[in-house]
C-alpha positions, 0 to 999 in steps of 0.5 A: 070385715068378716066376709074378707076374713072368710073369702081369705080363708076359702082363697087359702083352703082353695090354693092348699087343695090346687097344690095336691091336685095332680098336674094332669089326670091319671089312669085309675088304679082302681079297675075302672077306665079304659086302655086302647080300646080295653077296660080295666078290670077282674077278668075269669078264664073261660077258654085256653086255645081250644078247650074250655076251662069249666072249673073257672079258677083262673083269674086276671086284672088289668089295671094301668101298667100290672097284671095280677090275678090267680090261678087255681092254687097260686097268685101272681103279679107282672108288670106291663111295659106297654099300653094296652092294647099291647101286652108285654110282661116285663117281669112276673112273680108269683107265689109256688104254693103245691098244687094239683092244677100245675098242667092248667096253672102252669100253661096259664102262666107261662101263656101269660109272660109271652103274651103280645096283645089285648083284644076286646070284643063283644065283652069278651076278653081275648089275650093272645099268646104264643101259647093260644087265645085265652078267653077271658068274661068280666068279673068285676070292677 
């Protein structure tokens, strides 16, 4: 009697953790995972067209259907309507905090919002823009 009462029990413990599983697998929100050939993930900027950012101060994260990250002086959010590796930015806010980087900050941005694709090749990050190619090394999940 005591073994059906607990293969009762397990059966009800299994169904009541069926019901809050998803019905199909989801992207990861969490940085890890790949989109059209593209991780997910903390990205630096290390290249803007033809010149080299060495200050590394820019910053961007892919995950399903957001791109965030900062700049040298503010942060930022956008939402991607398209799946990698295709990039267009449906909406983009970010925060308006004074600062001396606005030239770098301000292209950043602006590149970001008119950005049409993702492209990743030996484990470097390319994001194309009206604007020019920004080059991007990952750093972190």
């Amino acid at each position: 009697m005591t073994s059906a009462f607990r293969a009762a029990a397990a059966a009800a413990a299994l169904a009541g953790l069926a019901a809050c599983a998803p019905t199909q697998p989801g992207l990861p929100h969490d940085g890890t995972g790949f989109e059209g050939g593209v991780p997910f993930g903390t990205y630096t900027i290390v290249g803007f067209g033809q010149e080299a950012v060495p200050t590394r101060d820019g910053h961007v994260r892919l995950t399903p259907g957001q791109i965030t990250g900062q700049g040298p002086c503010n942060s930022f959010t956008a939402i991607n309507t398209l799946p990698l590796p295709q990039i267009h930015i449906s909406q983009m806010n970010w925060t308006d905090n004074p600062c001396g980087h606005k030239g770098f900050e301000a292209r950043f941005f602006e590149a970001l919002t008119q950005a049409s694709e993702a492209e990743w090749t030996g484990g470097v990050l390319k994001i194309k823009s009206p604007l020019g190619w920004m080059t991007l090394e990952r750093s972190g999940n």
